[in-house]
VOPAGU-2260 file (C-alpha; in pm, 1 decimal, decimal comma):
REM VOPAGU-2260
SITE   aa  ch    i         X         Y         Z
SITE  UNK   A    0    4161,1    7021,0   -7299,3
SITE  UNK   A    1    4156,5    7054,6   -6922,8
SITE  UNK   A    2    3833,2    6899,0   -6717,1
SITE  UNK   A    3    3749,2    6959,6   -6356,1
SITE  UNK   A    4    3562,3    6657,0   -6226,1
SITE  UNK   A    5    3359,3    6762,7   -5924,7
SITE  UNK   A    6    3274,7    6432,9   -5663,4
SITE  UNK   A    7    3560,3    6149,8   -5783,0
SITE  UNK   A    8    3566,0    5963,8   -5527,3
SITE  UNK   A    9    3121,4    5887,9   -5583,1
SITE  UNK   A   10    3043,1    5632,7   -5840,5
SITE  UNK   A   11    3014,8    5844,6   -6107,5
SITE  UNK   A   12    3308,2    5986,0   -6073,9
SITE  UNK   A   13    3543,1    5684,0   -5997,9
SITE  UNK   A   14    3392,2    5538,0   -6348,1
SITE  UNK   A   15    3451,6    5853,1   -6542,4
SITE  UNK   A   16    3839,6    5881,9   -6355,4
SITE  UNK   A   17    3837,2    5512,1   -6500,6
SITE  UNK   A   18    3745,0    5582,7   -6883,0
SITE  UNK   A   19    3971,2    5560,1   -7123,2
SITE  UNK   A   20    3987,2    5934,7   -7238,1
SITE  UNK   A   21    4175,3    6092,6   -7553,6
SITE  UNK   A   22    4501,8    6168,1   -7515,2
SITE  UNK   A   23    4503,0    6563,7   -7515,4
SITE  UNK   A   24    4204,3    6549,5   -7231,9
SITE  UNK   A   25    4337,2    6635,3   -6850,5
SITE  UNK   A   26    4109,6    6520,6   -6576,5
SITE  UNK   A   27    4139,6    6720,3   -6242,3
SITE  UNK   A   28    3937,5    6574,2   -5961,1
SITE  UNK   A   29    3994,2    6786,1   -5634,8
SITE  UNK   A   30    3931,5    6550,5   -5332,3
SITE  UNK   A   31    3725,1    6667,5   -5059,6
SITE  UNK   A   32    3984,1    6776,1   -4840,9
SITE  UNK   A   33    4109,1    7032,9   -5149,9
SITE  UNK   A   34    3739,6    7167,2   -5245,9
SITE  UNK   A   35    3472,7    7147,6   -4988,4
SITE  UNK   A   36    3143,6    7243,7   -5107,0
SITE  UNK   A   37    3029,6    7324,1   -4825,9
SITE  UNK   A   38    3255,8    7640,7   -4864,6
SITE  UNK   A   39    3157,5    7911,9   -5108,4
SITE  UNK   A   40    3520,6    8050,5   -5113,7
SITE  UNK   A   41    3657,1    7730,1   -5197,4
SITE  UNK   A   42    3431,3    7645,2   -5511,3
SITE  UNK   A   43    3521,6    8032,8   -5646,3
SITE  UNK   A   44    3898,7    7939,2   -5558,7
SITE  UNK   A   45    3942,9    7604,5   -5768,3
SITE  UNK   A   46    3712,5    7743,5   -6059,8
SITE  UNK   A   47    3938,0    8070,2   -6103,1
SITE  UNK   A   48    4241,1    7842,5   -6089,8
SITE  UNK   A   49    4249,2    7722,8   -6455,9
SITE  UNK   A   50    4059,7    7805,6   -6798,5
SITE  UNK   A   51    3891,1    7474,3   -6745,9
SITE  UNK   A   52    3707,7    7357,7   -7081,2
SITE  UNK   A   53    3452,7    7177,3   -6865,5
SITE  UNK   A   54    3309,3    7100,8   -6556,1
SITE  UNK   A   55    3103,8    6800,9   -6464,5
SITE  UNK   A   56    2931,7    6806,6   -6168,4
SITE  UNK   A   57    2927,8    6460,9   -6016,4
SITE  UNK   A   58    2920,1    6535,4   -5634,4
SITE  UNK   A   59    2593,5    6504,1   -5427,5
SITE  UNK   A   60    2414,3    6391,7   -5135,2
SITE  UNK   A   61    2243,8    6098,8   -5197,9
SITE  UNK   A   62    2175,3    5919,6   -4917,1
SITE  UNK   A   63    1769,5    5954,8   -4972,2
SITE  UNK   A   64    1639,8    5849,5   -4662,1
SITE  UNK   A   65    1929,0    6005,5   -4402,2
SITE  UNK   A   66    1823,4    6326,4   -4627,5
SITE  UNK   A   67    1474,1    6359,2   -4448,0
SITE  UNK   A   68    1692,7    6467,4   -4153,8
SITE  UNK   A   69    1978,4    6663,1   -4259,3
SITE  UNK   A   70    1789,3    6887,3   -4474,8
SITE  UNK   A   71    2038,4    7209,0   -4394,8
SITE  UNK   A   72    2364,6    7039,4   -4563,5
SITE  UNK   A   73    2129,8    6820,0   -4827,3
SITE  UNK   A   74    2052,5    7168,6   -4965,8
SITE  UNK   A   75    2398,3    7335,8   -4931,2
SITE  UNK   A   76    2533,8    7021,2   -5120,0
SITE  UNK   A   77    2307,0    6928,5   -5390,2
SITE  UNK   A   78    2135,6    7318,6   -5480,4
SITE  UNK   A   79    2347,1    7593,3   -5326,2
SITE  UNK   A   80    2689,9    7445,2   -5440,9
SITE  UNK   A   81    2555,0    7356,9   -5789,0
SITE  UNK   A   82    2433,0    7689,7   -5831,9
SITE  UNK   A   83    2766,8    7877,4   -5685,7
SITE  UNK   A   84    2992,7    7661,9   -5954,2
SITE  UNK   A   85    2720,1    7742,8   -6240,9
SITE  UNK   A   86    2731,2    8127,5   -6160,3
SITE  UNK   A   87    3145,4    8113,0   -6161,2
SITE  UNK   A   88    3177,8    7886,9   -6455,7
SITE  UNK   A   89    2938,4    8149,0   -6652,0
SITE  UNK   A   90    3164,9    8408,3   -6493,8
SITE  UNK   A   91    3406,9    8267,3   -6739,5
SITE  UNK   A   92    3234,9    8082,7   -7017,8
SITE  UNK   A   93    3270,9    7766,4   -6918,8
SITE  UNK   A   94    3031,4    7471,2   -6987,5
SITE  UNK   A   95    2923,0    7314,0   -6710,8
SITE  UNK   A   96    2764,5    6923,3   -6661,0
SITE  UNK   A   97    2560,4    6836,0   -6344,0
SITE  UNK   A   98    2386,9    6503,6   -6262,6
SITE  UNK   A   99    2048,9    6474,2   -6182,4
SITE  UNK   A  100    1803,2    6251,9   -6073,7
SITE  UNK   A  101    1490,3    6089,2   -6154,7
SITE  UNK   A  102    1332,7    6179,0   -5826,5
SITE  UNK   A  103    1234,0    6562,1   -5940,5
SITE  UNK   A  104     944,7    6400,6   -6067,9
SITE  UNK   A  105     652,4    6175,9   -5859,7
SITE  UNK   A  106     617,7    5885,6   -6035,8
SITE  UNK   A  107     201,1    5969,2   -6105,7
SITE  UNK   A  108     241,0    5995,5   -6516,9
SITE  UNK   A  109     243,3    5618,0   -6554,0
SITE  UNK   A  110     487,8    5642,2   -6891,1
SITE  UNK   A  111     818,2    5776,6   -6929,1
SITE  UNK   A  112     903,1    6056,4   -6851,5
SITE  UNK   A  113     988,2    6341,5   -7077,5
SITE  UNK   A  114    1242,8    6593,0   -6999,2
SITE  UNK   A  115     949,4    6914,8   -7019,8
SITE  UNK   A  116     725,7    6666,7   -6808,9
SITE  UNK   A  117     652,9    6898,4   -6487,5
SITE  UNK   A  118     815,6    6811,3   -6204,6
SITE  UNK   A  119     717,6    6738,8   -5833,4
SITE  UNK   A  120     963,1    6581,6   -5610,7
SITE  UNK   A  121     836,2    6350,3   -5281,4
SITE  UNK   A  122    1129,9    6372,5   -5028,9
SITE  UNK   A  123    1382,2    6563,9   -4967,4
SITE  UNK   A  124    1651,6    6458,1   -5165,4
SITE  UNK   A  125    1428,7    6498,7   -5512,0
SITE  UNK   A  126    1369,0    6883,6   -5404,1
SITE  UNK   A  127    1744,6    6941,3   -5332,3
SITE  UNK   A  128    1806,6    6781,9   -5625,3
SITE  UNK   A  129    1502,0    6991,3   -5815,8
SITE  UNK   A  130    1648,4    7283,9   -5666,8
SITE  UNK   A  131    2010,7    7252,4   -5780,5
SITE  UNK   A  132    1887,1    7212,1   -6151,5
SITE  UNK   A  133    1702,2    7533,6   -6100,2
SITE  UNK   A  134    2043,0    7734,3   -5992,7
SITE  UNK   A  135    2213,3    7569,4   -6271,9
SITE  UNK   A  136    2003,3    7693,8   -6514,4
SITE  UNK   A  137    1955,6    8029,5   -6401,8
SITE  UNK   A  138    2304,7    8074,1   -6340,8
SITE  UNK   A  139    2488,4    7954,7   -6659,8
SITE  UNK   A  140    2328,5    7941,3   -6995,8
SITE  UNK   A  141    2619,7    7696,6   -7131,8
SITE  UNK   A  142    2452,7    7416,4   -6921,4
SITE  UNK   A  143    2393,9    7017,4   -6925,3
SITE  UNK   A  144    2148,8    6865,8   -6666,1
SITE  UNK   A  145    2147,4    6467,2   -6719,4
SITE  UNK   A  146    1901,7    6312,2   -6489,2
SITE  UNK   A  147    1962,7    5944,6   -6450,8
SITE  UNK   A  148    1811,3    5688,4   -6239,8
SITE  UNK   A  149    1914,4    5396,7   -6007,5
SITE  UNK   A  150    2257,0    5431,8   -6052,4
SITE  UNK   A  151    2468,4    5143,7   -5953,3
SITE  UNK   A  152    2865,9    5034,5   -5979,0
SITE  UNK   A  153    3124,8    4790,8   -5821,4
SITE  UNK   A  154    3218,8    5086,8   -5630,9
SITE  UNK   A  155    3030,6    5255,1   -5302,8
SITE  UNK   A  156    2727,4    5181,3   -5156,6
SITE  UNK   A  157    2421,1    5062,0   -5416,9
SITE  UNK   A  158    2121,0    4809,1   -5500,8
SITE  UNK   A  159    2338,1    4562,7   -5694,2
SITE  UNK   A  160    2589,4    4519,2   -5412,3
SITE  UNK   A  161    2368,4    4518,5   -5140,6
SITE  UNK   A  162    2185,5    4282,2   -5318,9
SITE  UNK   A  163    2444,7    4025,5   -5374,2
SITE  UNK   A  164    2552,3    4099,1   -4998,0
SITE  UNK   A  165    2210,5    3973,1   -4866,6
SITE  UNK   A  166    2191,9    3718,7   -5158,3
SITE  UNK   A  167    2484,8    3556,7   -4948,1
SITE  UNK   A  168    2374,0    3561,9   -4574,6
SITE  UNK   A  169    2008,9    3501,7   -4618,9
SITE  UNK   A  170    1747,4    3266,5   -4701,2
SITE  UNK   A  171    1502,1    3489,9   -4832,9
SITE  UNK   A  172    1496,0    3826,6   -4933,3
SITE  UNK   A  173    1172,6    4078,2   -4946,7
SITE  UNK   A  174    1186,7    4369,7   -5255,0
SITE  UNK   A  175     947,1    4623,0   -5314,7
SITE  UNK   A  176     772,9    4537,3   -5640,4
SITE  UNK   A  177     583,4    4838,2   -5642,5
SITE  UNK   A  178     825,0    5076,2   -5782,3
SITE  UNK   A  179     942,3    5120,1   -6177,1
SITE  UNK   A  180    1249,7    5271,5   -6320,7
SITE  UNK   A  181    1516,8    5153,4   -6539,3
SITE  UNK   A  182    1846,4    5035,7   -6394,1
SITE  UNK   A  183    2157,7    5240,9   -6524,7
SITE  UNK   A  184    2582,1    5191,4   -6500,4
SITE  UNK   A  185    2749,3    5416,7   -6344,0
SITE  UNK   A  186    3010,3    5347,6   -6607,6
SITE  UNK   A  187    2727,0    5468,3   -6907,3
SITE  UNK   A  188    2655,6    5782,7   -6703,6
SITE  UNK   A  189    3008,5    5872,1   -6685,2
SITE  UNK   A  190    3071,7    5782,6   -7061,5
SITE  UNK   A  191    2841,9    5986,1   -7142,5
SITE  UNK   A  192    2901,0    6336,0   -6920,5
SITE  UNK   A  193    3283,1    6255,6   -7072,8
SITE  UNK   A  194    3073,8    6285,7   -7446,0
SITE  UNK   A  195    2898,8    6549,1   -7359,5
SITE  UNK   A  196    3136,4    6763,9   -7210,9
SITE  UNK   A  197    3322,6    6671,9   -7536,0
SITE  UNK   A  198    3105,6    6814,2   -7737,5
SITE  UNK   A  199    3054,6    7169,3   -7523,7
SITE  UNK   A  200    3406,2    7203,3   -7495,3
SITE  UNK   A  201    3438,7    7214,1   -7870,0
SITE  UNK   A  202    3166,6    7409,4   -7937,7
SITE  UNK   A  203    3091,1    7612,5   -7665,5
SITE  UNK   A  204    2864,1    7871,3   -7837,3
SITE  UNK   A  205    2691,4    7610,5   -8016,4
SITE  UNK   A  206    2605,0    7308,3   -7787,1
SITE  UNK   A  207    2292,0    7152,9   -7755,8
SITE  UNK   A  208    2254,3    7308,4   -7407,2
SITE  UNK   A  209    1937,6    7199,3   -7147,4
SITE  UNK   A  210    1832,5    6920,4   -6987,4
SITE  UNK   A  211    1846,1    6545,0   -7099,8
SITE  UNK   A  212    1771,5    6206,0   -6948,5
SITE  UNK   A  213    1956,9    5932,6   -6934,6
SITE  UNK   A  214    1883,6    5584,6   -6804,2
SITE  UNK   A  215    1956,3    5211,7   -6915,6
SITE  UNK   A  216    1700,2    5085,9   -7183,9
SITE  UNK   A  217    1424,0    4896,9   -7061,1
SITE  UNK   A  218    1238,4    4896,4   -6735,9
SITE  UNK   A  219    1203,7    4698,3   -6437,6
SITE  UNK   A  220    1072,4    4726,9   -6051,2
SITE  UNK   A  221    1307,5    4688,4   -5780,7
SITE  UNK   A  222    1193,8    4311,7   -5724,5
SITE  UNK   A  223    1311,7    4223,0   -6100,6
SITE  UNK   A  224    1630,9    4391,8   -6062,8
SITE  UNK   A  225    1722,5    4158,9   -5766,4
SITE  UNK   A  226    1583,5    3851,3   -5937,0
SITE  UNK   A  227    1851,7    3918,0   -6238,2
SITE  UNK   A  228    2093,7    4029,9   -5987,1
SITE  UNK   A  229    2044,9    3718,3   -5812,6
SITE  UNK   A  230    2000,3    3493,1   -6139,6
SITE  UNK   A  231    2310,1    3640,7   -6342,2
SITE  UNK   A  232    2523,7    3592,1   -6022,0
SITE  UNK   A  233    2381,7    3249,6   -5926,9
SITE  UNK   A  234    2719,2    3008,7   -5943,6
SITE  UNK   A  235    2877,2    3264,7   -5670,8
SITE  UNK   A  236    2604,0    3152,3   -5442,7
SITE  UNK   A  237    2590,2    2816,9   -5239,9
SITE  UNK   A  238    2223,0    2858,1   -5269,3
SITE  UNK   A  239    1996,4    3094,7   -5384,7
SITE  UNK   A  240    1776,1    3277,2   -5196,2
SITE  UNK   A  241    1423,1    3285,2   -5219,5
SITE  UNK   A  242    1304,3    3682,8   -5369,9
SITE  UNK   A  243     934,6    3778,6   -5240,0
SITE  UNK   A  244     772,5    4066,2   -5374,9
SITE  UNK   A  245     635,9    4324,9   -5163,6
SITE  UNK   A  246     473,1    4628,9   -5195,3
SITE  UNK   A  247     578,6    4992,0   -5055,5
SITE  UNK   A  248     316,2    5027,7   -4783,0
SITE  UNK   A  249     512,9    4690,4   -4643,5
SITE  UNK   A  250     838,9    4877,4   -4657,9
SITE  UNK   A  251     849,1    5146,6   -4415,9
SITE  UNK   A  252    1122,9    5393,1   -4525,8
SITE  UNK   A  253    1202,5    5708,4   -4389,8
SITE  UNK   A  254    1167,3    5909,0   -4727,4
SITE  UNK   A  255     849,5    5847,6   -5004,9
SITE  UNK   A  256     966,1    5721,9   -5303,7
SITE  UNK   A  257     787,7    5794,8   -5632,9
SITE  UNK   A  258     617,6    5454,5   -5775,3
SITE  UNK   A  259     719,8    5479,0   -6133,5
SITE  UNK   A  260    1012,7    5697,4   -6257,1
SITE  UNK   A  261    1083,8    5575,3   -6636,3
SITE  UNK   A  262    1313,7    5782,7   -6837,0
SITE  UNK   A  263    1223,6    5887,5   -7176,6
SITE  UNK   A  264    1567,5    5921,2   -7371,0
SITE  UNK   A  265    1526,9    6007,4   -7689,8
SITE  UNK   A  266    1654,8    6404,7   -7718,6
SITE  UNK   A  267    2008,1    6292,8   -7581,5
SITE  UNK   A  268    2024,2    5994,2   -7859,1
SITE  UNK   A  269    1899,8    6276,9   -8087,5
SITE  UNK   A  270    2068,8    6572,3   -7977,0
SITE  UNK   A  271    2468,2    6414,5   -7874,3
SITE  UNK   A  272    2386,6    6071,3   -8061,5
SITE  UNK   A  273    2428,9    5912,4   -7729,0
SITE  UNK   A  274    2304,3    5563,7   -7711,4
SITE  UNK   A  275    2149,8    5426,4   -7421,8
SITE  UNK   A  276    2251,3    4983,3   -7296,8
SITE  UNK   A  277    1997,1    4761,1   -7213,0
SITE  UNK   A  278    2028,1    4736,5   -6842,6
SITE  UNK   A  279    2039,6    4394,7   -6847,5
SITE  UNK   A  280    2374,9    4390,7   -7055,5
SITE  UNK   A  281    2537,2    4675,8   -6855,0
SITE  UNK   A  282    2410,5    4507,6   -6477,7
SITE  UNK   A  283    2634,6    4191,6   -6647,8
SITE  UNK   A  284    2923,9    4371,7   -6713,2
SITE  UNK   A  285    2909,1    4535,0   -6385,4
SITE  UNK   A  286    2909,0    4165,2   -6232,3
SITE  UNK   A  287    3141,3    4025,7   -6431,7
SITE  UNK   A  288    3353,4    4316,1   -6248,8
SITE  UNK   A  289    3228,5    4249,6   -5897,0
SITE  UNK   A  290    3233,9    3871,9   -5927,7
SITE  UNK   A  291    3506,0    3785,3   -6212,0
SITE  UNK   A  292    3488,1    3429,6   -6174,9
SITE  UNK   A  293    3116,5    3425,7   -6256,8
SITE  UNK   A  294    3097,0    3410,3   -6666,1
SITE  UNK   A  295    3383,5    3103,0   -6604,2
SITE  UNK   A  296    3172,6    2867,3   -6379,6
C-alpha cells in the first residue's frame, strides 16, 4: 500500500513518519518546496501522480492567534486546500484523512462534546478549520475527519515545551485556569490516522466513513497541564517555579478561545476499536523523550 502524508514536517506528521508501520506500507511525504498548498495545480499534480491507497491530511495553519490577521492564507491553507485534495482524491476513489480541531465548537455545552454536537467556532482559526471539514465532506464521500485537541510533541512549537522552557528561566509562571480540554500526543493522533487509513485502504467501499474525535482520556485546564508538566519534569529543574492560576479575562490574547472543549470519544473506540491514553501517561512518555534523563534521577 502506498500513503501520501500531507504536512510531515508538523507534529503530526513527524510522529506518524516516526511509527513503526507494516512492512508492505510506503509513506510519501512531499515537503513544502515539492507540494505547496497554496497552489491548486500542485495539489491536482501530486494526487494524479500515484494510485495512492490513502491520504492523510496533516498540514495546517495553526498558529491561532497570528490567524486573526492573516485570514486570506489561514483559509487557503486549512479550507480551500482540504477541499481541492478531497474533490481529486474522490476523482479517483481514494480515502482521504484530515485533522481537525476542537475549536469548531465554543466551549458553551459544559460536557463533552459529541461529534453531531453543533458547531460554532470563536476565532479564526476554528472557522478555517470548520470550513475545511465542510469541503471535505462535500467533496469526497470516502472521508475521515478526526478532531483532536491540544496537541503536543517533542517536536515544533507547543504547551509542553514552552512550558518546560519557562519552567527553566522563571520564578513564577501565570496559566489560564479557565479553560478545559484534554491534553493529547501527537504520537496517539498519528497512530491512529496510520489505523484508520488502514482500515479505508482495505475496505474502501465499506469504511466507517464521517467524523470522529479523538483526544487523550481525561480532562484538565491549562493551569493543571503545567502543574504535571512541571511536577513530572521536576529533577530537570534547579528549582521549581511557582504556577498561579489565572483566568482568561487576565490573559489578553489576540484570538477568543472557547472555555471548555472536552472530547467525547466513544464512536472512534466503537467504530475502528481505537483506544484513547490517559494524558497523563502519554504527556510522560513525551518527557521521557524531551528530557531522557528524567525517569533516572
Amino acid at each position: 500500500m502506498r500513503f501520501l502524508l500531507l504536512g510531515g514536517t508538523g507534529q503530526v506528521g513527524r510522529e506518524f513518519l516516526a511509527l513503526d508501520l507494516l512492512k508492505d506500507i510506503e509513506v510519501v511525504a512531499p515537503s513544502r518546496s515539492e507540494l505547496d498548498l497554496m497552489n491548486v495545480a500542485a495539489i491536482t499534480n501530486v494526487i494524479a501522480a500515484s494510485p495512492w491507497n490513502a491520504v492523510i491530511n496533516a498540514a495546517a495553519y495553526t498558529n491561532v492567534d497570528r490567524a486573526e490577521s492573516e485570514q486570506a492564507a489561514v483559509f487557503v491553507i486549512n479550507s480551500e486546500a482540504p477541499a481541492k485534495l478531497a474533490s481529486e482524491t474522490a476523482r479517483r476513489g481514494i480515502p482521504m484523512i484530515h485533522i481537525s480541531t476542537d475549536y469548531v465548537f465554543d466551549g458553551r455545552k459544559q460536557a463533552p462534546y459529541v461529534e453531531t454536537d453543533a458547531t460554532a467556532p470563536l476565532n479564526v482559526y476554528g472557522k478555517s478549520k470548520l470550513a475545511g471539514e465542510q469541503g471535505v465532506a462535500a467533496s469526497n464521500p470516502r472521508h475521515v475527519i478526526l478532531r483532536t485537541s491540544w496537541v503536543y510533541s517533542p517536536y515544533g512549537h507547543n504547551f509542553v515545551k514552552t512550558i518546560l522552557r519557562l519552567a527553566g528561566e522563571r520564578e513564577r509562571l501565570t496559566i489560564v485556569a479557565d479553560q478545559r480540554g484534554c491534553p493529547t500526543a501527537a504520537r496517539d493522533v498519528a497512530k491512529a490516522c496510520f489505523d484508520i487509513a488502514l482500515v479505508c485502504a482495505s475496505q474502501p467501499q465499506r469504511a466507517p466513513y464521517g467524523i470522529y474525535h479523538y483526544a487523550g482520556a481525561g480532562e484538565t485546564t491549562w493551569f493543571g497541564f503545567a502543574k504535571a508538566i512541571v511536577e513530572m519534569a521536576s529533577t530537570h529543574f534547579k528549582r521549581l517555579p511557582q504556577i498561579v492560576p489565572i483566568t482568561t479575562a487576565e490573559y489578553s490574547t489576540a484570538a477568543i478561545r472557547p472555555l471548555d472543549t472536552r472530547l467525547d470519544c466513544h464512536a472512534i473506540t466503537r467504530n475502528f476499536g481505537i483506544a484513547v491514553r490517559p494524558w497523563r501517561k502519554a504527556l510522560g512518555e513525551t518527557l521521557d523523550q524531551l528530557l531522557p534523563a528524567r525517569h533516572l534521577s
